[in-house]
C-alpha positions in Angstrom: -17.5 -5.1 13.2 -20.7 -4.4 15.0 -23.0 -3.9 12.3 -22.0 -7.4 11.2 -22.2 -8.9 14.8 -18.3 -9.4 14.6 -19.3 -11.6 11.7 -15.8 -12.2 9.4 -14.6 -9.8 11.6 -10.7 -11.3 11.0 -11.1 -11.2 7.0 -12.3 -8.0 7.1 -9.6 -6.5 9.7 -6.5 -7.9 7.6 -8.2 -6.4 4.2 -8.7 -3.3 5.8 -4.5 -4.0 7.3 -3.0 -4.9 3.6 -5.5 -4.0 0.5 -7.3 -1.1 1.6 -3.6 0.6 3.1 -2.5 -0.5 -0.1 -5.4 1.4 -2.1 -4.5 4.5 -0.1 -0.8 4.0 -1.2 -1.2 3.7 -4.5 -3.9 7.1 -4.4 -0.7 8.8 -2.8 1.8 7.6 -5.3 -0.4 8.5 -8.0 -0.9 11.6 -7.2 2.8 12.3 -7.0 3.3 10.8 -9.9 4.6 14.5 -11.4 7.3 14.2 -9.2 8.1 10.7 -8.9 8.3 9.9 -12.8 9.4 12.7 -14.1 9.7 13.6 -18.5 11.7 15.4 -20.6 8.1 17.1 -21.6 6.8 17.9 -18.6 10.0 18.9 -16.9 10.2 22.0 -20.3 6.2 22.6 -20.3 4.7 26.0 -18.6 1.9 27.5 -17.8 -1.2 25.3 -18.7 0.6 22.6 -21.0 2.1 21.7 -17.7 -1.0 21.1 -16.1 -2.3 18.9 -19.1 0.4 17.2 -19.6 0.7 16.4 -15.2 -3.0 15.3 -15.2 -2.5 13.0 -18.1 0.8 11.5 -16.1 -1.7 10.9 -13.2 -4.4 9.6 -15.4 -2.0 7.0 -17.0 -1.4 5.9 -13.5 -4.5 4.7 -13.0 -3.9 2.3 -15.4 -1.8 0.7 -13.2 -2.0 -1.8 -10.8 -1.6 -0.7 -7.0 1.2 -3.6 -6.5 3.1 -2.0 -9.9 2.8 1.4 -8.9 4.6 0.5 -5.4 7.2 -2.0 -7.1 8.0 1.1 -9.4 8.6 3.7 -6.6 10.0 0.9 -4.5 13.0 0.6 -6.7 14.3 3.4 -5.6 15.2 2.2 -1.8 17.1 -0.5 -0.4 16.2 -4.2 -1.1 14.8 -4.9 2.5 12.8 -2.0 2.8 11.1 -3.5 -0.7 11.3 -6.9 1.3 9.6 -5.6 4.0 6.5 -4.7 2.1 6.6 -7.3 -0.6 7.2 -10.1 1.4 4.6 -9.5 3.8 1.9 -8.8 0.9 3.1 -12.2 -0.5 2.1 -13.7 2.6 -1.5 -11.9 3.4 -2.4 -13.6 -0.7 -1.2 -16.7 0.0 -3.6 -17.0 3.1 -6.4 -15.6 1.0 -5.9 -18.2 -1.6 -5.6 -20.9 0.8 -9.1 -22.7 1.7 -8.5 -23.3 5.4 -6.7 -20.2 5.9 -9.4 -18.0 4.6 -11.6 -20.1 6.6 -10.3 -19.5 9.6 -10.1 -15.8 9.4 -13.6 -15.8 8.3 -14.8 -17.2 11.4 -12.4 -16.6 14.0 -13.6 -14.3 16.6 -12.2 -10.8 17.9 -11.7 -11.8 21.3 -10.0 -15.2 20.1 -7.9 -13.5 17.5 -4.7 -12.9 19.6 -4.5 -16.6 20.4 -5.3 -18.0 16.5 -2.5 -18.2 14.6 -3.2 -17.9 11.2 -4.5 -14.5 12.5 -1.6 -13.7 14.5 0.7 -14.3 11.7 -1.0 -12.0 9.2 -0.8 -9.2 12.0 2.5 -10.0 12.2 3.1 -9.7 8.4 0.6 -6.5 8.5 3.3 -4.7 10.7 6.1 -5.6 8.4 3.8 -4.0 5.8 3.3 -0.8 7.7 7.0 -0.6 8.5 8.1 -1.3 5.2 5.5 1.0 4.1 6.7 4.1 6.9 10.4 3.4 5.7 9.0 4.1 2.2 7.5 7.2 2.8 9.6 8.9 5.6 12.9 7.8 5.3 14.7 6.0 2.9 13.1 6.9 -0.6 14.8 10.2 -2.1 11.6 11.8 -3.2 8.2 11.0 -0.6 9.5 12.4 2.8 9.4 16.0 1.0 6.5 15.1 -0.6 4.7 14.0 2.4 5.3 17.0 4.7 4.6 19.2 1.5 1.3 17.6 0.3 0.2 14.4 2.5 0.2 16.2 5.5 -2.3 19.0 7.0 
């Protein structure tokens, strides 16, 4: 923010509040992938065909989109936890594609930004995100709260 003079300061603080979480997300999910998407093969390979054949699960993940990978994994919870995150994603695109929209978080300034309201609104859909996001991970999918104390966390 400063190194740009607060210059699209807005834009750049709802990227960083949807794509960029949603890059480290899909990292995450990837990197699970051995335990998330399961085979028959990898499940009855040892010693190092296990290890090939878990890096080249991980691999194919990157040949997936970040949105995908999170639709996959999101199946496995309830609809409005999948709502939650979906929905609000919808909305932080839609304002990206719309002209004025994108306008206005381009120039809107930080200390204005609590009183705009296309600015307000994608903070409001950012925390629906993180939520739906939080649910995901610590509570209602059978798989990432294990994973998350066992691997995501220090």
């Amino acid at each position: 923010m400063w190194e740009r003079n607060r210059k699209e300061w807005g834009i750049r603080n709802i990227k960083l509040r949807f794509s960029r979480k949603l890059l480290f997300i899909w990292g995450l999910l990837a990197s699970f992938s051995g335990e998330l998407f399961v085979t028959e093969s990898l499940e009855a390979a040892e010693g190092d065909e296990y290890f090939i054949l878990l890096a080249d699960l991980i691999r194919e993940q990157t040949e997936v989109t970040p949105l995908e990978l999170l639709a996959r994994v999101s199946l496995d919870v309830a609809p409005e936890v999948a709502d939650a995150i979906f929905s609000s994603y919808d909305e932080f695109l839609a304002a990206l594609a719309d002209p004025t929209a994108r306008k206005n978080l381009e120039s809107v300034k930080f200390e204005d930004a609590p009183n705009d309201p296309t600015y307000d609104a994608l903070r409001q859909s950012s925390q629906r995100f993180r939520e739906g996001v939080n649910r995901l991970f610590f509570d209602d999918h059978p798989k990432l709260p294990a994973l998350i104390r066992q691997f995501g966390v220090f």
